[in-house]
C-alpha positions as CSV (number, residue, x, y, z in Angstrom):
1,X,-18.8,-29.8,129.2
2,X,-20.7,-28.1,126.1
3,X,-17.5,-28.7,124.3
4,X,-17.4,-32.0,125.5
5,X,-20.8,-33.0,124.1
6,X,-20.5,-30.7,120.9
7,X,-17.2,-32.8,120.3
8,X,-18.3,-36.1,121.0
9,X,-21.9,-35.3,118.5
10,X,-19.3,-34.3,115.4
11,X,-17.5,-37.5,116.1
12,X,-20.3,-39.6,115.9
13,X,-21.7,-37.5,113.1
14,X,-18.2,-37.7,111.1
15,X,-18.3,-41.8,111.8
16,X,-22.2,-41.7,111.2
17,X,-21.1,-40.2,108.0
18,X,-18.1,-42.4,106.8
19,X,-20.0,-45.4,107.5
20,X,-22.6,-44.2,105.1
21,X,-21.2,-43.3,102.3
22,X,-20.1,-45.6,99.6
23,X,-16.4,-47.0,98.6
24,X,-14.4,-44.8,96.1
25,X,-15.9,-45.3,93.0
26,X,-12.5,-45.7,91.1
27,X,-11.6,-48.3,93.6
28,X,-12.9,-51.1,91.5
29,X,-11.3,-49.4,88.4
30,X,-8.0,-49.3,89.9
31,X,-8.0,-53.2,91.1
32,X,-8.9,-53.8,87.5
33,X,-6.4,-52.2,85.7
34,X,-3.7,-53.3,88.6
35,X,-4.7,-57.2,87.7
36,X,-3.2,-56.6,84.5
37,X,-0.4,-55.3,85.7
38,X,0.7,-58.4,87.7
39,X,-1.0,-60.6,85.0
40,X,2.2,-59.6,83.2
41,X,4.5,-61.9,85.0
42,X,2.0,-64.6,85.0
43,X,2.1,-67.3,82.3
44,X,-0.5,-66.9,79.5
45,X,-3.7,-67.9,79.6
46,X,-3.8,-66.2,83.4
47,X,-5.4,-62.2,82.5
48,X,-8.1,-60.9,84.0
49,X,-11.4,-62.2,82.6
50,X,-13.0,-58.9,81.1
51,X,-16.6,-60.4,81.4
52,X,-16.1,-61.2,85.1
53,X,-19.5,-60.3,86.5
54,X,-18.2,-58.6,90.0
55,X,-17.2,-55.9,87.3
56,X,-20.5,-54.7,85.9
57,X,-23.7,-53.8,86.8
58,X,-27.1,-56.3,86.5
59,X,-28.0,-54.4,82.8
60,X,-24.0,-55.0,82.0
61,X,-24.6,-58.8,83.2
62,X,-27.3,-59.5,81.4
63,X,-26.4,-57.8,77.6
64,X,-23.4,-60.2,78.5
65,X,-25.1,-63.1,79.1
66,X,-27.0,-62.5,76.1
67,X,-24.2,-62.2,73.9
68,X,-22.9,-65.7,75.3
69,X,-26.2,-67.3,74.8
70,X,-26.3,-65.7,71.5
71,X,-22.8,-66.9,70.4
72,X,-23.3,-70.9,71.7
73,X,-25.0,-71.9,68.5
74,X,-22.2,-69.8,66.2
75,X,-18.8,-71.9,64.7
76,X,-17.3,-68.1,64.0
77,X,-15.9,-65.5,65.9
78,X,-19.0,-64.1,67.8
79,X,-17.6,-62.8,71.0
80,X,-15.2,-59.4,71.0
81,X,-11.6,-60.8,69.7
82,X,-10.3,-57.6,71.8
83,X,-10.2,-57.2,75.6
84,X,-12.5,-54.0,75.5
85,X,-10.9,-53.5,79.0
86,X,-7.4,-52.5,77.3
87,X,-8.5,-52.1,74.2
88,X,-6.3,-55.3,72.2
89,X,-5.6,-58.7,72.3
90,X,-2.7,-58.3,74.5
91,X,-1.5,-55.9,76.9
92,X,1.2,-53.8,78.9
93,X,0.0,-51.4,81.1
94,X,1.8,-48.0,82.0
95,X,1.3,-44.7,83.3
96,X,-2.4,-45.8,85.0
97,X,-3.7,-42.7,86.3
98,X,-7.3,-43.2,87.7
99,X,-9.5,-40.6,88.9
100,X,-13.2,-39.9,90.1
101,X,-14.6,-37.0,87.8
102,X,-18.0,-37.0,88.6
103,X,-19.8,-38.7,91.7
104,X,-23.4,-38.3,93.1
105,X,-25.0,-40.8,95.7
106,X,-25.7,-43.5,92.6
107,X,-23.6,-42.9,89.6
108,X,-20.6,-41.4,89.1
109,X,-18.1,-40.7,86.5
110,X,-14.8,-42.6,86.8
111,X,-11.7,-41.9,84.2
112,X,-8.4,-43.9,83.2
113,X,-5.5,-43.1,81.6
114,X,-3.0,-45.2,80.6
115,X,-0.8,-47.0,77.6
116,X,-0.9,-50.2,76.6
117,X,2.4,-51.0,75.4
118,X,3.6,-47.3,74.1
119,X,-0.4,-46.7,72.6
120,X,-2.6,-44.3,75.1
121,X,-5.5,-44.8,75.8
122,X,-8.1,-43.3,77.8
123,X,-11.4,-45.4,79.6
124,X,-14.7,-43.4,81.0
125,X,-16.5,-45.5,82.9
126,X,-20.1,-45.1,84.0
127,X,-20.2,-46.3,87.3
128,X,-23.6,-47.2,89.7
129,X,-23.9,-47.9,92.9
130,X,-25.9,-51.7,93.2
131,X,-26.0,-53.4,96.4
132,X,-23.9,-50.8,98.3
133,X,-20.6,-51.7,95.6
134,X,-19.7,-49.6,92.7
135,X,-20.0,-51.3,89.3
136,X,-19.6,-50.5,85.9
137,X,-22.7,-50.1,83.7
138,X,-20.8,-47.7,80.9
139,X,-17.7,-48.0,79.3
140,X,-16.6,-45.6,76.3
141,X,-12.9,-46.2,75.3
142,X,-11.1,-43.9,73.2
143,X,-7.5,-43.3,71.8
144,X,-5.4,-41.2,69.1
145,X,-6.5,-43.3,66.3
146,X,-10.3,-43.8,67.4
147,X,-11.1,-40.2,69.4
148,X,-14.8,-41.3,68.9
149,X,-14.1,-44.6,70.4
150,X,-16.6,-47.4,71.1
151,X,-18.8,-48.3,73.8
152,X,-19.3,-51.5,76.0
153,X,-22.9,-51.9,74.7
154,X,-21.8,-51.1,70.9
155,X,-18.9,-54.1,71.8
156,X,-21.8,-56.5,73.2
157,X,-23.3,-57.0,70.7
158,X,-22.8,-60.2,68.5
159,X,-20.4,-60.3,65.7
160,X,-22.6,-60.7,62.2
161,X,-22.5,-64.3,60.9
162,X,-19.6,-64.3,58.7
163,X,-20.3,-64.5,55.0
164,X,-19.4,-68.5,53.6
């Protein structure tokens, strides 16, 4: 009967537990980089939209919002001409690999690998936990030809006017 109870308490415990605890944090990252995948077969003008706000956290959305705001007045390129999401204007993912390197109750640290067309490329996200879904609030992209890379808030920020 001890057993009985003992196994019934770790049960509960384990589904106490499970229901808890937060989604994988490289879940989003992975339905990201997978809508560019089947984006591929879609006509133009259907990819992802890189500013979609499900994506980012509330200090993303807002540095984003700023930058549109910023950019309304502005007859120039303003806005990044690059998806900073795949680093270029256009894009064939292979090889995605996607995996959870760091992970606390609020933030973790989630990184992907992958080529866009035959370039590789390699994406850490900051991730935080905001209304019990993972978002991004970092990103720092980095390849062969830029190891330092850039950051999503270095790639928020307005273009300068252009020079007439």
């Amino acid at each position: 009967m001890r057993g009985l109870i003992l196994g019934f308490l770790m049960i509960m415990g384990a589904n106490t537990a499970l229901a808890q605890s937060p989604a994988d944090p490289g879940a989003l990252i992975r339905q990201i980089y997978q809508a560019y995948v089947a984006a591929e077969k879609k006509p133009l003008g259907k990819e992802p939209d890189q500013y979609n706000p499900r994506y980012y956290s509330a200090r993303i959305n807002a540095q984003i919002a700023r930058l549109k705001k910023s950019c309304e007045k502005r007859d120039d390129i303003c806005m990044p001409d690059a998806d900073f999401l795949v680093d270029g204007q256009d894009f064939r993912i292979r090889d995605l690999k996607v995996n959870v390197t760091e992970k606390s109750p609020a933030a973790a640290t989630v990184v992907a690998t992958f080529r866009n067309f035959e370039a590789p490329r390699r994406a850490t996200f900051k991730m935080v936990l905001e209304k019990g879904r993972w978002v991004i609030d970092e990103l720092r992209m980095t390849s062969k030809d830029q190891p330092e890379g850039y950051t999503l808030e270095e790639t928020l920020k307005a273009e300068p006017a252009s020079q007439q």
